[in-house]
N, C-alpha and C positions, 0 to 999 in steps of 0.2 A: 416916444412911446415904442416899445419893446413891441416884436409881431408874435410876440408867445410869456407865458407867463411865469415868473421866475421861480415858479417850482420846476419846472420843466428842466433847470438845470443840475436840479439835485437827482433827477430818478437817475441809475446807473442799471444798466444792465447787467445781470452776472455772467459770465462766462460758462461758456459749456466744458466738463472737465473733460470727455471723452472727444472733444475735437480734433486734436493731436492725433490720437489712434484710431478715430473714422477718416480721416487724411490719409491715413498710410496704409487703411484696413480694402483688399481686393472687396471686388462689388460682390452683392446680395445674387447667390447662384439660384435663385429661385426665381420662375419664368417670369418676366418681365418687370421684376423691381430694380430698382435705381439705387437703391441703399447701401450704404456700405456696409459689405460683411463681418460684422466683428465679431459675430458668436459662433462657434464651430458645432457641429454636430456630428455623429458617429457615423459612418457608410454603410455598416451594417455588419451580418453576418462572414465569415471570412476573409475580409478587410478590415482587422483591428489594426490600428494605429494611423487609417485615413478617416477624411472628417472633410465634411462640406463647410460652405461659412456662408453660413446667413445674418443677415439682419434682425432685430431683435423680437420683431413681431411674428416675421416667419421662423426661425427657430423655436417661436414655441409652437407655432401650428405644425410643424414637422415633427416633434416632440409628441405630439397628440398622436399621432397616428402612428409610430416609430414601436416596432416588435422584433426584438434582437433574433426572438426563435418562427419567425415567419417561414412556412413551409416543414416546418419540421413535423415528423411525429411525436407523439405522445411520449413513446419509448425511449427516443433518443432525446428528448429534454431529460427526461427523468434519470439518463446515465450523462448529461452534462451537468447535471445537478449531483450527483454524484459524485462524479470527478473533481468538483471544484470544491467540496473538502476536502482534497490533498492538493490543492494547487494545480488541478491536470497532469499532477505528476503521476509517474507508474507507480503501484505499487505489489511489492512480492510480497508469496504466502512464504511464513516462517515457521522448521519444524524440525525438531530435532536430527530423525533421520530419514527426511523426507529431501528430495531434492529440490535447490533453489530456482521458482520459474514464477513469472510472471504472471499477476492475480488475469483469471480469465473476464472477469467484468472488465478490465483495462480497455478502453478502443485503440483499436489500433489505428483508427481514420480520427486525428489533432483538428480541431479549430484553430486558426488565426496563428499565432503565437506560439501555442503549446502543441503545433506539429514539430517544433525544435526538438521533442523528447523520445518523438519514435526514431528517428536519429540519430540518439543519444550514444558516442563512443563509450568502451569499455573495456579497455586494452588489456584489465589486470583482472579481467572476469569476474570480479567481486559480488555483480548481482547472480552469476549463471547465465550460461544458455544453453542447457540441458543436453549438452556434449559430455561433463563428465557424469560419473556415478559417484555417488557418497557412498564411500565402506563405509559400514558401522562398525563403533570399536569393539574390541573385545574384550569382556571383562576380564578383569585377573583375579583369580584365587586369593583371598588371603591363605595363611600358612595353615590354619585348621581347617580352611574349607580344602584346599589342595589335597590334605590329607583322607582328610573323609572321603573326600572324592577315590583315593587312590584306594582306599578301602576297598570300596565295591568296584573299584575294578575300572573307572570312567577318569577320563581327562579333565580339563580347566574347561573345553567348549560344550560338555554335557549339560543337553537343556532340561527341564524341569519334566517334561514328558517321560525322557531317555532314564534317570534317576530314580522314578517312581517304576518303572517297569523290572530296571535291573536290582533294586531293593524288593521286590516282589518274588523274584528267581532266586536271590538266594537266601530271602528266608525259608522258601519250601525247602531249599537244599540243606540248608543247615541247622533245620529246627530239632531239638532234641528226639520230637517224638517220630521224626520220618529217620534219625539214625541209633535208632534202639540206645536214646540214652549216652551217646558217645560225649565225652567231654571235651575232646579238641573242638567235636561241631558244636559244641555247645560256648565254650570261649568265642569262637568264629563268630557264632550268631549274636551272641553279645556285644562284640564289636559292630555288626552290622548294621542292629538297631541304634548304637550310640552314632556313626555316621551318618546315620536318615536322621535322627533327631537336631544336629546340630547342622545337615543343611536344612532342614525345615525351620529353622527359626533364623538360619541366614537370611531365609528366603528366595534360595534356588530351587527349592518344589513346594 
């Protein structure tokens, strides 16, 4: 007579799969457990890329109480939350002929990781740093506006103020009825108004 019953032969245990890497896995850093740590958790704030290892129960009660932005203000969530639509990268304000400098909501004080960008080399100056000055270019004449221009009297940099002042001066001067009628002033004046008209519809006054 058998001292156990020949089922007892058939039950098999299953094996635990995560045995191998609770073996290998450092202990449970949570005060006084015995477990192996196999779950990691975040260190927190300005410590990205360390992590505690806990065991599976206490990783999640670590987890429960776990606030990345603990101690912050209100403020400065809200411009970390900000930042991380570009990636915490900087970013510059963009503008014809404004100069290139960095957007002023940028922090200059990085979390974790992304203080690598205040840092950031730039050998070939391509974002700025507000050492040089952007000339603006100067427009160029076409061949009828040059001319018009040289009509009344004004160069290629005459701005639209300057234009409307010295077409004022000489149409007093050359209007028929302030030269009794004279017809060289009066061709003169003709020409004058044909030059106002065609930079007014250039659109240089």
């Amino acid at each position: 007579m058998k001292p156990y019953p020949k089922y007892f032969e058939k039950i098999r245990v299953r094996p635990d799969p995560d045995a191998e890497l609770k073996a290998r896995a450092p202990a449970c850093q949570w005060d006084g457990c015995t477990q192996a740590g196999t779950h990691r958790a975040p260190v927190g704030r300005m410590k990205e890329g360390e992590y505690f290892r806990f065991c599976f129960d206490h990783v999640r009660e670590y987890n429960k109480g776990f606030n990345y932005f603990s101690g912050l203000a209100d403020t400065e969530i809200a411009r970390f939350q900000k930042e991380a639509l570009t990636g915490h990268r900087p970013t510059w304000k963009m503008g014809a002929a404004g100069g290139v400098r960095s957007s002023p909501d940028f922090a200059q004080q990085r979390s974790g990781r992304a203080g690598y960008y205040r840092s950031m080399r730039d050998p070939f100056n391509l974002f700025g740093d507000g050492r040089e000055r952007v000339v603006p270019r100067e427009r160029k004449a076409r061949p009828l506006e040059a001319k018009a221009l040289e009509t009344l009297g004004l160069d290629a940099r005459a701005g639209a103020a300057e234009i409307k002042a010295r077409y004022k001066e000489l149409v007093k001067r050359h209007h028929p009825d302030a030269n009794g009628g004279d017809r060289g002033s009066e061709e003169r004046f003709r020409e004058v108004l044909q030059a106002y008209r065609l930079l007014k519809q250039a659109g240089l006054c």
